[in-house]
C-alpha positions in Angstrom: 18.2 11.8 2.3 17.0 12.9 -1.4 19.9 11.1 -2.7 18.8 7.7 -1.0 15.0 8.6 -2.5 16.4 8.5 -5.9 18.4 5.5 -5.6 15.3 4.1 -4.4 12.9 5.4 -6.7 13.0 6.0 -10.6 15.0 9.5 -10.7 13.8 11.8 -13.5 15.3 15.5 -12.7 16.2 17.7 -10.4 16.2 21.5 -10.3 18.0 23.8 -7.9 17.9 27.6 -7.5 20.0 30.0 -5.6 17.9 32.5 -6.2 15.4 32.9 -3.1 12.7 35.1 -5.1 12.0 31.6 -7.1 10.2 28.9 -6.3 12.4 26.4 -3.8 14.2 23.2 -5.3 12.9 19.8 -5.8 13.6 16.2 -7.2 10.9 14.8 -9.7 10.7 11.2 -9.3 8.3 8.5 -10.7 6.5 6.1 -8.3 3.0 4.0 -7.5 1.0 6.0 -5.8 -2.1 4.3 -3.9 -4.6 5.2 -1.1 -5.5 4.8 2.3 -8.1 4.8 4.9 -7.7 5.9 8.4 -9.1 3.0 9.8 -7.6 0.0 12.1 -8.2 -2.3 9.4 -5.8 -0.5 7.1 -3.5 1.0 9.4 -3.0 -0.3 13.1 -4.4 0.0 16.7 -4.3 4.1 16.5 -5.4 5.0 13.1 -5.4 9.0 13.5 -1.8 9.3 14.3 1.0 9.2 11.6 4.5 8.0 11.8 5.6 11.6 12.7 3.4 11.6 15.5 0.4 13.9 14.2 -2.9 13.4 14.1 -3.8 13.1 10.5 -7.3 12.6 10.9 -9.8 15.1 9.1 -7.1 15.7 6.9 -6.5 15.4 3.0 -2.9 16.5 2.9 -0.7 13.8 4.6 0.7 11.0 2.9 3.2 8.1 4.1 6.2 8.4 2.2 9.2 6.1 2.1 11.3 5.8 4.7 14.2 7.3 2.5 12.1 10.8 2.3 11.8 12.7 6.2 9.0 13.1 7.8 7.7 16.5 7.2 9.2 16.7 3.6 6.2 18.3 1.5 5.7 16.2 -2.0 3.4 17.4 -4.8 1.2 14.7 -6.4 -0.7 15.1 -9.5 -0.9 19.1 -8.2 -1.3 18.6 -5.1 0.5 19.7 -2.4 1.3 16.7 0.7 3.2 16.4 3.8 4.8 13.1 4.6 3.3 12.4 8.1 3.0 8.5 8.0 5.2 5.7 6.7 4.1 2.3 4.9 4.6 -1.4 5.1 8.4 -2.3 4.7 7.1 -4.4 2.0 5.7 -0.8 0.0 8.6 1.0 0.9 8.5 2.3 -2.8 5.1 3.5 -3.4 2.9 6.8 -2.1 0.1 6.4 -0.2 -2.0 9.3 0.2 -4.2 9.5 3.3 -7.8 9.6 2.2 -9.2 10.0 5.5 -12.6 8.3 5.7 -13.5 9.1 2.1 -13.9 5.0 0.6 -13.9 6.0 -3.1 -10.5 7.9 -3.0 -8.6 5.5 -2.4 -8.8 4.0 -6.1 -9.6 7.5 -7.5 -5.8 8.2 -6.3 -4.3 4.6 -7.5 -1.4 4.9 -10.2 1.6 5.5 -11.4 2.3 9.7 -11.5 5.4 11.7 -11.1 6.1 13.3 -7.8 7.7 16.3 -6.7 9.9 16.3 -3.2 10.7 19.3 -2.1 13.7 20.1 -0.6 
């Protein structure tokens, strides 16, 4: 699954540890990241629930991820920590977007290129 992500995305580094008293292994990748409402008019008819079936409303730590990358996988954006809950367009299948709830201005507070940690 994080294989596919990197072929997908730009892969800059992975790091791996069999030691369990350090922190767990992920893959860094670079991508677009951009925002989202939990409206109708940006999502569709049931804007509260995400791809994996939660309800990601009143929330600020879901994200829709690329269909390469599981539901459920936790990603780290800019320092903060997200759960891929919701999926995007097939046409944005590359890109981020974090769920900004009903907050309007975070959606272009959040908008750019940054380098993103998936967590194994």
């Amino acid at each position: 699954m994080l294989i596919a992500a990197s072929l997908l995305l730009l892969p800059m580094i992975m790091t791996t540890s069999e030691d369990p008293k350090t922190p767990p292994s992920y893959q860094q990748v670079r991508a677009f990241v951009t925002g989202y409402n939990t409206t109708v008019a940006q999502t569709d008819s049931t804007p509260c629930i995400g791809a994996s079936g939660t309800n990601i409303c009143g929330r600020r730590d879901a994200v829709a991820c690329p269909r390469r990358i599981g539901l459920g996988t936790v990603v780290e954006i800019r320092g903060t920590t997200y759960v891929c809950e919701d999926r995007l367009a097939r046409k944005y299948d590359r890109r981020f977007d974090i769920s900004c709830d009903k907050d309007k201005s975070c959606p272009t507070e959040v908008t750019g290129w940054a380098t993103i940690r998936i967590y194994n």
